[in-house]
C-alpha positions as a Markdown table, in Angstrom:
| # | Residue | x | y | z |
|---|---|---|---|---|
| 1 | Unk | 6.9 | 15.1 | -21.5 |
| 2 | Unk | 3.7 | 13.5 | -20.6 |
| 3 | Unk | 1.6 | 12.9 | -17.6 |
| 4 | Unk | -1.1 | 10.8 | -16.4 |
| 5 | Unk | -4.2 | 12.7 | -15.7 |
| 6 | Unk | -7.7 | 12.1 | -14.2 |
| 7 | Unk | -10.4 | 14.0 | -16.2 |
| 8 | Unk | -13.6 | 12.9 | -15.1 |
| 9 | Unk | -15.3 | 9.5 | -14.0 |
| 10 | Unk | -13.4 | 6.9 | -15.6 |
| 11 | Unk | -11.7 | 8.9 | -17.5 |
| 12 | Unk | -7.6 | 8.9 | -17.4 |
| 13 | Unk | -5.5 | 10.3 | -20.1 |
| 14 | Unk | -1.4 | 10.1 | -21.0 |
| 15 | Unk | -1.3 | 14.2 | -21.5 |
| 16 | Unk | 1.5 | 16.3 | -22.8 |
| 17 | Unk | 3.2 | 18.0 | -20.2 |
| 18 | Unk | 5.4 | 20.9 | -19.7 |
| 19 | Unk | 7.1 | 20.4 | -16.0 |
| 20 | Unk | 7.2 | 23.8 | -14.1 |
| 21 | Unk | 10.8 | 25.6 | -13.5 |
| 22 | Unk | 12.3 | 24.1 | -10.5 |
| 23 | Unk | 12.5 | 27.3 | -7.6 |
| 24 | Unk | 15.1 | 27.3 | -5.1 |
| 25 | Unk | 13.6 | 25.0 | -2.6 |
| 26 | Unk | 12.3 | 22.3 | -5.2 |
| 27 | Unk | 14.3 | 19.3 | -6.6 |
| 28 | Unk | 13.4 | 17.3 | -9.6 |
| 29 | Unk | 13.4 | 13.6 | -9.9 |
| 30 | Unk | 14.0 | 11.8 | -13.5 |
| 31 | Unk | 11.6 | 8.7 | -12.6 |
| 32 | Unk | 12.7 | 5.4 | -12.9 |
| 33 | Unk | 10.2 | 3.3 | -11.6 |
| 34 | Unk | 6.4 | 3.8 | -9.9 |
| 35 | Unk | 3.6 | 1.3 | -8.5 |
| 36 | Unk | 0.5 | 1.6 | -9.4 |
| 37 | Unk | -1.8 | 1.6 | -5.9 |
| 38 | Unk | -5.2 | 0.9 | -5.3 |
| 39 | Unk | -6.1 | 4.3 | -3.9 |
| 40 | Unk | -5.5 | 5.1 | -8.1 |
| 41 | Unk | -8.0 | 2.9 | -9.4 |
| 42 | Unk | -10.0 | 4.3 | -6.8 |
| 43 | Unk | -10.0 | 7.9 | -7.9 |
| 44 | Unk | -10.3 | 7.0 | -11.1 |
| 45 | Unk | -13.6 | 5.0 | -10.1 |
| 46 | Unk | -15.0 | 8.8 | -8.6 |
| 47 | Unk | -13.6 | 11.2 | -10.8 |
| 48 | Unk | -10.6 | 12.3 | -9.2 |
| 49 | Unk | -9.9 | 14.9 | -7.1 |
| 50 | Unk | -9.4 | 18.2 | -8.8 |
| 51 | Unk | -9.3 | 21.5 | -6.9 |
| 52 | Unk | -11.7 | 23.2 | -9.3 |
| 53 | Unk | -14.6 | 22.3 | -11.6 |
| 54 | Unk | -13.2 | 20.6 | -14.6 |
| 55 | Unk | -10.1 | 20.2 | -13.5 |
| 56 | Unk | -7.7 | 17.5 | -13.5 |
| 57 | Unk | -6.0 | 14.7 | -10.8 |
| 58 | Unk | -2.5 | 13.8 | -11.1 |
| 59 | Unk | -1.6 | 10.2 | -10.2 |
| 60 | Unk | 1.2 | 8.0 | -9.2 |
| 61 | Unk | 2.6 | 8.5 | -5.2 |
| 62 | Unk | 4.5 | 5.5 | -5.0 |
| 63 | Unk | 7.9 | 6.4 | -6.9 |
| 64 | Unk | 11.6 | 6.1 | -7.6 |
| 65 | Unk | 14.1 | 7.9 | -9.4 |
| 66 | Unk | 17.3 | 9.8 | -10.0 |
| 67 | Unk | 18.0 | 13.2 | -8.9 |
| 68 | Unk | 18.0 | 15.9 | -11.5 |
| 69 | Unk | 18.2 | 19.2 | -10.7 |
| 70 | Unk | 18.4 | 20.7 | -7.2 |
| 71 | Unk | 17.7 | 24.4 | -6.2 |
| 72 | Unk | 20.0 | 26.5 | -4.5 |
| 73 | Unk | 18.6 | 26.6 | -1.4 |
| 74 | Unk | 18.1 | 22.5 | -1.3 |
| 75 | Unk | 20.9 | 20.7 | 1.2 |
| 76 | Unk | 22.4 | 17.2 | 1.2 |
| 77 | Unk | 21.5 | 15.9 | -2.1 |
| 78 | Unk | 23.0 | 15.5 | -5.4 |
| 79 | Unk | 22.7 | 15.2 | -9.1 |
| 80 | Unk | 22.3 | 11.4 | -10.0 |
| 81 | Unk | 21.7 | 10.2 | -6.5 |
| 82 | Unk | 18.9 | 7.8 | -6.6 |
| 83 | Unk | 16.0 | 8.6 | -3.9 |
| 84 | Unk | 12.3 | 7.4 | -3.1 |
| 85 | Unk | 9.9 | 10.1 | -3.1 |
| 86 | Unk | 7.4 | 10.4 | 0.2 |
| 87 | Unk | 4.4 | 12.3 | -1.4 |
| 88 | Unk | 3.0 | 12.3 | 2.4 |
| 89 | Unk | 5.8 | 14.8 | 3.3 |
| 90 | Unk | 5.1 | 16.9 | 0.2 |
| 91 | Unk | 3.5 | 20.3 | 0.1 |
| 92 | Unk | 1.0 | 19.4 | -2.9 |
| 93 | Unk | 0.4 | 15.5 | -1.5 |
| 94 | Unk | 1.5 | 14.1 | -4.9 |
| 95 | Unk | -0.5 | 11.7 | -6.4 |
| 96 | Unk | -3.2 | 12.7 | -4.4 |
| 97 | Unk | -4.9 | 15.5 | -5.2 |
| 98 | Unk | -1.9 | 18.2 | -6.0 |
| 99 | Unk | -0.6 | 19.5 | -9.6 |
| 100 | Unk | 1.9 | 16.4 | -9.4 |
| 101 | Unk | 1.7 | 13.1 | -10.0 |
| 102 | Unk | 4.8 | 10.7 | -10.1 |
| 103 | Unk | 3.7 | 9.5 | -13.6 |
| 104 | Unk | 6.0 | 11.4 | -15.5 |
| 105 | Unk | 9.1 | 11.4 | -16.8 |
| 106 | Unk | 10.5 | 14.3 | -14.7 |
| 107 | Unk | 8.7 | 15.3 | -11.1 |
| 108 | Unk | 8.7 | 18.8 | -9.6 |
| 109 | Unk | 8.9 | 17.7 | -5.8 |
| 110 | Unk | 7.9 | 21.2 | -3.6 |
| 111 | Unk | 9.9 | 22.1 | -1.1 |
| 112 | Unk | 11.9 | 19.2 | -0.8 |
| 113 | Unk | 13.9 | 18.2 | 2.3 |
| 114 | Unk | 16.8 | 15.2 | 2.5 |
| 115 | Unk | 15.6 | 12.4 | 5.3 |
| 116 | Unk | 11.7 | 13.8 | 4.8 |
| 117 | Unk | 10.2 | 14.2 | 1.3 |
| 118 | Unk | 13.4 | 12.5 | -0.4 |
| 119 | Unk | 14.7 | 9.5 | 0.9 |
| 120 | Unk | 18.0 | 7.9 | -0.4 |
| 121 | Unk | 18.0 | 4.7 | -1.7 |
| 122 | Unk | 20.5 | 2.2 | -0.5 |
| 123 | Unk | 23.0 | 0.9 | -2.7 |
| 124 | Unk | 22.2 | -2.5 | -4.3 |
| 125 | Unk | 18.4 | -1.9 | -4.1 |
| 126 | Unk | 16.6 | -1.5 | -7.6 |
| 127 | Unk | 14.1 | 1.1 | -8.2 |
| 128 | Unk | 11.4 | -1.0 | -8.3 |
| 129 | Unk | 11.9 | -2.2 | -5.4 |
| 130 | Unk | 12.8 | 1.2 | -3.9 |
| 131 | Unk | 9.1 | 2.0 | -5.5 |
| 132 | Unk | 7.5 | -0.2 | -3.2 |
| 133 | Unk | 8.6 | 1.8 | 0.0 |
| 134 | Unk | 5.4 | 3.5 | -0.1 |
| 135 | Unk | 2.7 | 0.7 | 0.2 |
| 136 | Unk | 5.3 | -1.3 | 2.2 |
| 137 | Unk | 5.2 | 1.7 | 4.8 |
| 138 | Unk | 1.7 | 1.6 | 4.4 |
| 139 | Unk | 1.3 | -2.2 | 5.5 |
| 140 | Unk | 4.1 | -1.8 | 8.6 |
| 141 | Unk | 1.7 | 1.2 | 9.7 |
| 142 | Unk | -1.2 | -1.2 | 9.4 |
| 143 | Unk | 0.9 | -3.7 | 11.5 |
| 144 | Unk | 2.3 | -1.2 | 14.2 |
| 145 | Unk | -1.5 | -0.4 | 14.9 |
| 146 | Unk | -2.0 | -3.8 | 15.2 |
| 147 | Unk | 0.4 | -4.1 | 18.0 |
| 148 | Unk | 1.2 | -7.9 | 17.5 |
| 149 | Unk | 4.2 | -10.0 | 19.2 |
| 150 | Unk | 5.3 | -13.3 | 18.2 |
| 151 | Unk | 3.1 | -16.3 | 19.4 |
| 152 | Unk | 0.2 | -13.9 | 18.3 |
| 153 | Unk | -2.5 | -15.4 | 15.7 |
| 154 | Unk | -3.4 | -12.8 | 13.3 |
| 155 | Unk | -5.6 | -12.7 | 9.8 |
| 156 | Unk | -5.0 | -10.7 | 7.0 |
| 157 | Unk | -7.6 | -10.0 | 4.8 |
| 158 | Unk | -6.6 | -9.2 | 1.2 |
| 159 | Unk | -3.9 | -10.3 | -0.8 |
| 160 | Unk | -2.7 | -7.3 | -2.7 |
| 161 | Unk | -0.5 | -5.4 | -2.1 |
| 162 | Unk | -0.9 | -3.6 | 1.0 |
| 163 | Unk | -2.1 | -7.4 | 2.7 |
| 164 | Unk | 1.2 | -9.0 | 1.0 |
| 165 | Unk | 3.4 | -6.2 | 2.8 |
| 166 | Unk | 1.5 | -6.6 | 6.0 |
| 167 | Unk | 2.3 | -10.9 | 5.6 |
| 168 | Unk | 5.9 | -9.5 | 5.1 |
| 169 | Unk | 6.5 | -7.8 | 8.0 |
| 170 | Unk | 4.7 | -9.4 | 10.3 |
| 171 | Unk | 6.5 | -12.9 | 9.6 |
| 172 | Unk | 9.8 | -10.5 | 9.5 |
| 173 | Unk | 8.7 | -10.0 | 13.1 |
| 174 | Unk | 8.2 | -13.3 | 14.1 |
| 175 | Unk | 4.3 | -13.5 | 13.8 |
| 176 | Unk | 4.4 | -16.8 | 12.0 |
| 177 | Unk | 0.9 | -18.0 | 12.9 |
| 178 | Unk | -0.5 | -15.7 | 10.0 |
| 179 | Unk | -3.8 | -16.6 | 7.9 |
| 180 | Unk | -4.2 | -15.0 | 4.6 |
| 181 | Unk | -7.4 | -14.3 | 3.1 |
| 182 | Unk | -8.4 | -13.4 | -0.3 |
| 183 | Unk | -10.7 | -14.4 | -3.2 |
| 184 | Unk | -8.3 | -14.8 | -5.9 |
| 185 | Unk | -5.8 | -18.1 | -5.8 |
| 186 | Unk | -2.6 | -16.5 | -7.0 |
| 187 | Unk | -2.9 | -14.0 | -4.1 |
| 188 | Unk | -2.6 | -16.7 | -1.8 |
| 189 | Unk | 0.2 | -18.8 | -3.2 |
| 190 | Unk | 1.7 | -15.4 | -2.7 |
| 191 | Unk | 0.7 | -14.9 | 0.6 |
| 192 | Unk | 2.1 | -18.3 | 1.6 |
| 193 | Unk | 5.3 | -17.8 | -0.6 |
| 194 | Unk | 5.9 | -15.2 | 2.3 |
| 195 | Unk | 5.8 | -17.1 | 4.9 |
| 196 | Unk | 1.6 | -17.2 | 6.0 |
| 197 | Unk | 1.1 | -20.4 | 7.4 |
| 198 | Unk | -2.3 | -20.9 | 5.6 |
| 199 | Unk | -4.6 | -19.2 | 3.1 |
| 200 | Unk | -8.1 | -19.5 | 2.0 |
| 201 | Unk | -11.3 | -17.9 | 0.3 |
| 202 | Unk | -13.4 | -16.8 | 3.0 |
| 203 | Unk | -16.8 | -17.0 | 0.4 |
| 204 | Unk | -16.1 | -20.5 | 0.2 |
| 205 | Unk | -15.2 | -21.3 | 3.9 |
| 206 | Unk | -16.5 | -20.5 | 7.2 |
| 207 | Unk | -14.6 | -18.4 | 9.1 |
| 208 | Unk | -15.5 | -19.6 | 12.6 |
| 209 | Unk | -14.7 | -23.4 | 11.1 |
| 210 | Unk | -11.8 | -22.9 | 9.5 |
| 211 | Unk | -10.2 | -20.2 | 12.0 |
| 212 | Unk | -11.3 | -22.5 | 14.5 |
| 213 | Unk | -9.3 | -25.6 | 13.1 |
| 214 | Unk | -6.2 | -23.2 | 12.4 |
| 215 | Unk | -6.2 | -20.9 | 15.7 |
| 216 | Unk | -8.1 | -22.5 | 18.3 |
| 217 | Unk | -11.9 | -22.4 | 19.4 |
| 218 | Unk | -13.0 | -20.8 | 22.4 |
| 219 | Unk | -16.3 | -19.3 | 23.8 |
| 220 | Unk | -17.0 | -15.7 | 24.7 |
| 221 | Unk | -20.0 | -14.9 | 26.7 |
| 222 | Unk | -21.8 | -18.8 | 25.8 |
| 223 | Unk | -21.2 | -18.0 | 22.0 |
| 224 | Unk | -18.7 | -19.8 | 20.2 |
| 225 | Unk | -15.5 | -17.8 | 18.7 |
| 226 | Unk | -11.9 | -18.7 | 17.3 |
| 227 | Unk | -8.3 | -18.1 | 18.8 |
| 228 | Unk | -7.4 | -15.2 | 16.6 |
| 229 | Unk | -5.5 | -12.3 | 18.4 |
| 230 | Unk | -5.9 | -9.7 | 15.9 |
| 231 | Unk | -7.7 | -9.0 | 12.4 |
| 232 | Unk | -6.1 | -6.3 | 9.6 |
| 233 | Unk | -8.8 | -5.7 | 7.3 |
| 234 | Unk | -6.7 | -4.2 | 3.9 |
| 235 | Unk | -9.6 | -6.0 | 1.4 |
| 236 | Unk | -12.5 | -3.4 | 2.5 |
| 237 | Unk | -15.0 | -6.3 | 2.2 |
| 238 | Unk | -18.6 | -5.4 | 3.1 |
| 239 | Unk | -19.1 | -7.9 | 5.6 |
| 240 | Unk | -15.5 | -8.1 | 7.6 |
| 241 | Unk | -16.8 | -6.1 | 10.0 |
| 242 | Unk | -19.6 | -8.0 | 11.6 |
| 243 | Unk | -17.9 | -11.3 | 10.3 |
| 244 | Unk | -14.8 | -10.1 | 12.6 |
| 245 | Unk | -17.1 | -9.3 | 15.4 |
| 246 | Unk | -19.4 | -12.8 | 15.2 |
| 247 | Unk | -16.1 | -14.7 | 15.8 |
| 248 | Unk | -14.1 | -12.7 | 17.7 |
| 249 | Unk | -12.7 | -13.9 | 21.3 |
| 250 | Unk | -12.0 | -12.0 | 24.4 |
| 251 | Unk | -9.9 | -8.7 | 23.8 |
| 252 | Unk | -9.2 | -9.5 | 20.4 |
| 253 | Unk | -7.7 | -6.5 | 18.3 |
| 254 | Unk | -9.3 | -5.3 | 14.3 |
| 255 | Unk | -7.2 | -2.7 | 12.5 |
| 256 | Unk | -8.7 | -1.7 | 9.2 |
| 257 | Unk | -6.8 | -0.2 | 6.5 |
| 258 | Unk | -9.1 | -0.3 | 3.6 |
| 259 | Unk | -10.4 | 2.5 | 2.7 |
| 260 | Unk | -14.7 | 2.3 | 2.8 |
| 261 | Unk | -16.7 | 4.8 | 0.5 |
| 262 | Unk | -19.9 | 3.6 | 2.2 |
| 263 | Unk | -21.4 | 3.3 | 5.7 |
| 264 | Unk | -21.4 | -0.5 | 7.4 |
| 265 | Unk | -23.5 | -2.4 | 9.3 |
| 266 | Unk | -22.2 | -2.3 | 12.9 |
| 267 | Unk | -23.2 | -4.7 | 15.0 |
| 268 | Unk | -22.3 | -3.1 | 18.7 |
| 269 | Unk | -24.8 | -5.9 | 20.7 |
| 270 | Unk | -22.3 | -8.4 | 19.2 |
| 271 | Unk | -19.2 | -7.0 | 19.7 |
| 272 | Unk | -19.8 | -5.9 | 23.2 |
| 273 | Unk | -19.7 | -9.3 | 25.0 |
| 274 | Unk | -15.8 | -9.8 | 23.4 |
| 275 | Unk | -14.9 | -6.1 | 24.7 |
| 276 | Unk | -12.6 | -6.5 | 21.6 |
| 277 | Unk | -11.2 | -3.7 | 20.2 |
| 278 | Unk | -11.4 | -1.6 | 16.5 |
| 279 | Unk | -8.6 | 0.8 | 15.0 |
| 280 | Unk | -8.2 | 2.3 | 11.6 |
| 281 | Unk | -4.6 | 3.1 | 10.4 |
| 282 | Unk | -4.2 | 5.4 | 7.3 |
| 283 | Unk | -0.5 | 6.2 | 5.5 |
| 284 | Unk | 2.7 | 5.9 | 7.3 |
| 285 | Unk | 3.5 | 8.8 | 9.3 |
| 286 | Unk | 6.9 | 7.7 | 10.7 |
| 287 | Unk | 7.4 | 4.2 | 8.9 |
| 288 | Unk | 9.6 | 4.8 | 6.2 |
| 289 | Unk | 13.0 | 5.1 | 7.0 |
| 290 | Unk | 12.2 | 1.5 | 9.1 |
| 291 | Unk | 11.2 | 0.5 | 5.5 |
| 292 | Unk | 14.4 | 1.6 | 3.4 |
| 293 | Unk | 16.7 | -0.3 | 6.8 |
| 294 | Unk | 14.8 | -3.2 | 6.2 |
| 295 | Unk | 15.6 | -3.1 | 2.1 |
| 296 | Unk | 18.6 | -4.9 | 1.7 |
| 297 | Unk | 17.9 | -7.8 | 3.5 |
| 298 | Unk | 14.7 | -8.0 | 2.4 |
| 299 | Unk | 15.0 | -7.0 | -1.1 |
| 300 | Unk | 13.9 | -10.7 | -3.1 |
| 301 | Unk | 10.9 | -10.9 | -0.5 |
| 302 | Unk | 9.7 | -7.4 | -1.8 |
| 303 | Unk | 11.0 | -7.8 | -5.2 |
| 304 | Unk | 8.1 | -11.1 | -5.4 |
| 305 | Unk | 5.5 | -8.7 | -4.5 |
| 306 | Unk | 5.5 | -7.5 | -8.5 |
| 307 | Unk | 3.9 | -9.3 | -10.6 |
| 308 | Unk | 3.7 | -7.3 | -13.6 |
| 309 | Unk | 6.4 | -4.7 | -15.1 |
| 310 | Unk | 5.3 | -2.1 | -17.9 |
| 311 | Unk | 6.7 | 0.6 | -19.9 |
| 312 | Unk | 5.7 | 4.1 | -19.3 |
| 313 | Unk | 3.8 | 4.5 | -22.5 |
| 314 | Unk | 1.5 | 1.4 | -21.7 |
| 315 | Unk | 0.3 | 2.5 | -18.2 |
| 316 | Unk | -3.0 | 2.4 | -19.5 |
| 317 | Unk | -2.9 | -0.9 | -20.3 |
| 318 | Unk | -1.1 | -1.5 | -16.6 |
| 319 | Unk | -4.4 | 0.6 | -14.9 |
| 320 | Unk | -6.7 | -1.9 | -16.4 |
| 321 | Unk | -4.1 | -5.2 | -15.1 |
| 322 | Unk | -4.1 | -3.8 | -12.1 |
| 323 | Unk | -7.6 | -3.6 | -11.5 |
| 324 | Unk | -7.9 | -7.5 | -12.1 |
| 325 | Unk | -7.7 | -10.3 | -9.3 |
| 326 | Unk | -4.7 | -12.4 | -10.2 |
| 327 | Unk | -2.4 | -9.5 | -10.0 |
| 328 | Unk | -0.6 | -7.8 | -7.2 |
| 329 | Unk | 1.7 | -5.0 | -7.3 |
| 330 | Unk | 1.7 | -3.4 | -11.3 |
| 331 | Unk | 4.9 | -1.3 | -11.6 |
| 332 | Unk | 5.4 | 1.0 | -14.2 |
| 333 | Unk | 9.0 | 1.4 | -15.5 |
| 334 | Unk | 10.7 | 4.7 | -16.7 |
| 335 | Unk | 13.3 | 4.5 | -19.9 |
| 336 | Unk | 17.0 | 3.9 | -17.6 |
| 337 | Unk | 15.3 | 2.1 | -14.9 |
| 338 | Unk | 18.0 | -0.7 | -14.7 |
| 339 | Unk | 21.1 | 1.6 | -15.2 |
């Protein structure tokens, strides 16, 4: 078997792999299909995030795939089911820092428990779209902080992934007065594909202008600012956060979900004549079975999300597609994914 493996600072290899024996708590998962996130590219960017000096980082913590091999002590699963991993509910954070990474033919989950670390998949539902439970829980978490109803005007900053799943359920929930906004121009005919009712490049526009047009102008304290009810920030754009707070009205709401390596400028003067407020939201600590409900009627609206498919033995090649700007989710597929 193989396994993809941080060694150092831009450096990711395919290595061989020899799985460790299953104990009596532990399943193992035959993958069929797994996303490739941001948050990989990132730790690629620094290194990783091994335990020890010169070690390695396993990737891949969005994934799908068919159950294995149970231990004895395991309870309410079964050889072949097919189940969605949640690496957040895992003993060794998969992906993220443990010995495992979903990129691998077979996956040694720890300790694994039915309705917490392994998931079912509903019937009808492919893997790949079963593989994009994770970032979609992600982008509802991102939402739920943002506390939205419909009749709200929100923006989305960022068009991959994580901003696409946020458009997706907040139109699900009847926020349809949703602005998209990204740099690259396939991101936002897929942002309007799902239902945001306008999308631009904020380089090229002014926010207060445009917003203004789309959500309203008001004042706030004798300074002009726009109509918008809430901002999710899932781009991690230098400058969101004191554009947010030059345009913000009254008691409007900014939830950022990007993750920021380096300190920001933080204009307090600013922001305290709007009163408005700031949040962060990280993972999805209940939001996943909501997700896998939401599947099956939802299914070709998460399925458009994917814009590239690749085998296993080219993931390389899908790293370097998925760092560019016309693409959105990347999804690696395992040998048996459409049986």
């Amino acid at each position: 078997m193989r396994l993809l493996n941080i060694h150092g600072v831009g450096d990711v290899r395919l290595d061989d792999y020899a799985r460790p024996v299953a104990g009596p708590k532990d399943v193992v998962v035959k993958m069929k299909a797994v996303g490739i996130c941001g948050s990989d590219l990132s730790y690629i960017k620094f290194g990783g995030m091994p335990a020890e000096p010169g070690g390695t980082t396993a990737l891949g913590h969005e994934g799908a795939g068919e159950i294995l091999e149970i231990g004895a002590e395991v309870r309410g699963l079964s050889v072949g089911q097919p189940v969605i991993i949640n690496p957040m509910m895992t003993p060794s954070n998969i992906g993220s820092g443990g010995p495992e990474g979903c990129f691998t033919e077979e996956l040694l989950v720890r300790e694994a428990r039915l309705g917490d670390s392994i998931l079912p998949i509903p019937e009808g539902i492919s893997y790949e779209v079963a593989a994009l439970c994770e970032p979609l829980a992600v982008a509802m978490h991102g939402v739920n902080r943002a506390d939205v109803k419909p009749g709200d005007k929100v923006v989305v900053f960022g068009c991959g992934p994580i901003g696409l799943g946020m458009i997706l359920w907040l139109v699900d929930r009847g926020v349809t007065d949703v602005v998209a906004l990204d740099l690259a121009a396939e991101r936002r005919e897929r942002a309007l594909a799902l239902g945001a009712r306008a999308a631009f490049d904020p380089t090229q526009e002014s926010l207060l202008d445009r917003l203004g047009e789309l959500h309203g102008r008001e004042t706030c304290y004798f300074r002009p600012a726009v109509g918008t009810d809430a901002f999710i920030d899932a781009a991690g754009g230098p400058t969101i956060l004191s554009d947010v707070i030059a345009v913000a009205k009254f008691h409007a709401k900014l939830v950022i979900t990007a993750a920021y390596m380096k300190p920001l400028e933080f204009p307090v003067g600013r922001m305290l004549t709007s009163e408005m407020t700031i949040t962060t939201a990280v993972g999805y600590p209940t939001e996943m079975p909501e997700v896998i409900a939401a599947m099956p009627r939802l299914k070709d609206k998460i399925a458009s999300i994917i814009s590239h498919t690749l085998p296993f033995d080219q993931v390389l090649d899908g790293l370097k597609v998925a760092g560019t700007p016309g693409s959105a989710k990347v999804m690696i597929q395992f040998a048996g994914a459409d049986a």
